[in-house]
N, C-alpha and C positions, 0 to 999 in steps of 0.2 A: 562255416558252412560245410554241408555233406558234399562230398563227387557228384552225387545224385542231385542235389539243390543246384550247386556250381551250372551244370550241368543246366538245369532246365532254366536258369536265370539267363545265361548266354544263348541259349537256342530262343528264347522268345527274344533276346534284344536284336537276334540275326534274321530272325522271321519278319522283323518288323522293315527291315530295310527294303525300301522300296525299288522297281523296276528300274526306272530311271536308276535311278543311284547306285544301286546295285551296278548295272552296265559301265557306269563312271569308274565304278571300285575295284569294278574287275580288272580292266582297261590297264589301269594305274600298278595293281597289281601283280600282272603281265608282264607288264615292263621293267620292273623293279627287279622282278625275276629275272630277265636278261642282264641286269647287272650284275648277277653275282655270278663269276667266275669260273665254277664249278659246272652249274648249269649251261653257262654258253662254251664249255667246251668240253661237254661230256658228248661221246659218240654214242653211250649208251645211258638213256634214264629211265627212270621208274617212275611213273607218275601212275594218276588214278584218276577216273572218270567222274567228274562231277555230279551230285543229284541232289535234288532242290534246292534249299537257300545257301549250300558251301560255295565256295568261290570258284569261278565258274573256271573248266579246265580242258572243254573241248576245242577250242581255239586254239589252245595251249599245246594240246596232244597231236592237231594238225600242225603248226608251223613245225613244229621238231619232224612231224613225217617228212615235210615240205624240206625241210634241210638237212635230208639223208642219214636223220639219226636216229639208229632204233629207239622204240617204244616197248616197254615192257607195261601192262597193265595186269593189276589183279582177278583172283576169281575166288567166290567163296567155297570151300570143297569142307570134306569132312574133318579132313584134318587140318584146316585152317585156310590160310590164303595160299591160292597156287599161282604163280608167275607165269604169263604169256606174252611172247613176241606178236603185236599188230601191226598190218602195214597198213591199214584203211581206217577212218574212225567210224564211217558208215554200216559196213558191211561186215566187221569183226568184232562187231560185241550184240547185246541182247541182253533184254534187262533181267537180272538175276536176284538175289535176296533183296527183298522189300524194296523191288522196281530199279535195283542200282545197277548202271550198265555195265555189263563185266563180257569180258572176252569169249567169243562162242567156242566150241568145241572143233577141234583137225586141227588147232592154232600149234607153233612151237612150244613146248614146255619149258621154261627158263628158267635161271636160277637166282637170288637175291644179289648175290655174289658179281652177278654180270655186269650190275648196274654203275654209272661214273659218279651218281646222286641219285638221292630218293624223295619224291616229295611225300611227302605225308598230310594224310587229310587230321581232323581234328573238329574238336567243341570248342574246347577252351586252352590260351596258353598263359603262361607268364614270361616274365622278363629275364628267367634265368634260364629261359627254354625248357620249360615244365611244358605237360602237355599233357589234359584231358580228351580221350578218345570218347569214343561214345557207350562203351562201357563191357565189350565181348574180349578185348584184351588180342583180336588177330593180328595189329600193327606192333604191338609189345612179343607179340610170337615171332613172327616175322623176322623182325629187327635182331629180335636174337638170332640168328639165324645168319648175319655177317662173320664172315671170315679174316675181314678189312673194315680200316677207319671211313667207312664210305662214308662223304655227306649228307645230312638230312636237315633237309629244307621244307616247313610247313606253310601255308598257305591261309590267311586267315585276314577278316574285315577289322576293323580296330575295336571294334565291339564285343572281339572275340578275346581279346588283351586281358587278362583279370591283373588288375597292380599289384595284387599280395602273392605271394609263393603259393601255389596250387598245393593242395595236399596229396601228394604223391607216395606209391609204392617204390620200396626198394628196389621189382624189377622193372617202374617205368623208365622210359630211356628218352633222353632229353632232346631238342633239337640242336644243332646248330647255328640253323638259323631262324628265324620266322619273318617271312614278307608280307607286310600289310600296303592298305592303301596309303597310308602317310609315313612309312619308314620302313626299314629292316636292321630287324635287331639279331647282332650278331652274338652269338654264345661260343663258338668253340672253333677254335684254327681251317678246322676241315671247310668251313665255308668263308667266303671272303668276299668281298666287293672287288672289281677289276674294269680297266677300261675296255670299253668297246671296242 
């Protein structure tokens, strides 16, 4: 199958995930998240604001305010994605390219390099931390854009799991890790499971 096929086969199996269930998966999700080691004790992360069927992340981007760590979220600019420091989920963003909430304008300007992890949004992944984006290549620009082995952590339903090797470009760059409702599959040192 093409990127393009991958691609819309996983967005209707993630479309179809119901309310209910969806709240169960997030939940579950959430949590699995705190386990890995990076994330609960990074002072500073990079996350991204959820919109429509992805796994939901403004919960996610309040507890980390709530526990004194910054928040860096993206913005879509000319030149690609630009980094901002938020201290509010309410009142520092505003919905930007095709309704996704992105950080409004007076904010800090930050840099990729700040961050102790990054999570990354996504379509499709595999089990060797392959990872289909949605198809404009900003999180592969981005990401180039480390200085350092920082952790990247992606965020995904288990529907979102493709079991064969993703057809990937030489410059997509793979996760880490990926946290689903039912597991987390670890790919490379920089992320780890650790106790609470």
């Amino acid at each position: 199958m093409t990127k393009n096929e991958i691609r819309a086969a996983v967005l209707k199996k993630r479309g179809l995930i119901g309310a209910g269930e969806k709240a169960a998966k997030d939940e579950a999700i959430k949590e699995r998240l705190l386990d890995i080691e990076p994330f609960r004790k990074a002072r500073t992360v990079l996350l991204y604001a959820s919109f429509k069927s992805e796994v939901a992340t403004h919960e996610i981007v309040r507890e980390r305010l709530r526990a004194g760590v910054k928040v860096l979220l993206p913005r879509v600019e000319a030149e690609g994605l630009g980094i901002y420091e938020i201290t509010d989920m309410d009142s520092d963003l505003r919905p930007g390219m095709m309704g996704i909430p992105e950080p409004t304008g007076g904010l800090r300007r930050a840099d990729v390099n700040e961050a102790g992890i990054i999570i990354v949004p996504g379509v499709a992944f595999d089990l060797e931390g392959g990872r289909l984006g949605y198809g404009k290549g900003y999180y592969d620009r981005l990401l180039a854009r480390r200085l350092r082995d920082i952790p990247l952590a992606a965020l995904a339903y288990e529907e979102q799991i493709w079991e064969s090797a993703l057809p990937l470009a030489p410059h997509d760059i793979k996760m880490d890790c990926i946290v689903t409702d039912k597991r987390t599959v670890f790919n490379g040192p920089a992320c780890k499971e650790g106790k609470k």
